[in-house]
N, C-alpha and C positions, 0 to 999 in steps of 0.2 A: 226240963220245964214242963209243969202241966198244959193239959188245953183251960183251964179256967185260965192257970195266972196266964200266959199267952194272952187270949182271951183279955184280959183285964190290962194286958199292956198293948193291946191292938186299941183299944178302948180310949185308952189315955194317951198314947200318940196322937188319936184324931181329937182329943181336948185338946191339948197341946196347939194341935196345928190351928184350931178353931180362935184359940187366944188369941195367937199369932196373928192370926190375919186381922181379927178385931182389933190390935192395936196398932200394927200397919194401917189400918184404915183410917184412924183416929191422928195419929200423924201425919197421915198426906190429907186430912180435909183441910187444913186451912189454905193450900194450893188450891185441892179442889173446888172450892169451892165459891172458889172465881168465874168458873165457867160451867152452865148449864150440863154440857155433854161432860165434863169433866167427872160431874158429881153423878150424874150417870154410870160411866165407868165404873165410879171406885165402890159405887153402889153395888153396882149388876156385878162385877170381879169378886167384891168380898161374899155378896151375896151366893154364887155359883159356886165357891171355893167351899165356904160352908155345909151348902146343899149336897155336894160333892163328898164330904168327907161323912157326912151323915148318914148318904146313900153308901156307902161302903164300909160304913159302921154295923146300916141293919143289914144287910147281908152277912155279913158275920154274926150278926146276932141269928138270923133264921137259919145259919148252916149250923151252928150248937145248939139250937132246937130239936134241929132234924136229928142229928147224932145223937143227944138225947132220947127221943123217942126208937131209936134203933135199940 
């Protein structure tokens, strides 16, 4: 396997896991959304998870920069 397609399925994993949680979140709000700290939660959870998989996205994207420019 290349480093692009690697690269490109590091990529689409973290889409993947991003759906995921969007739709996890989408099915428990009618729970959530019963109580103030609940919707907190499933905010701040899906929100973190996101952020999370996006910060580990651009790392990978500045480590195939860098090796690029080598």
């Amino acid at each position: 396997m290349t480093r692009s397609s690697l690269h490109l399925l590091k990529g689409t994993g973290y889409l993947i896991s991003t759906v995921s949680v969007t739709l996890l979140a989408i099915v428990s709000w009618e729970n959530a959304s019963k109580s103030p700290l609940l919707i907190a939660c499933l905010l701040g959870g899906a929100a973190t998870s996101i952020i999370g998989m996006f910060c580990r996205w651009l790392s990978y994207e500045i480590e195939k920069r860098q090796e690029e420019r080598r």
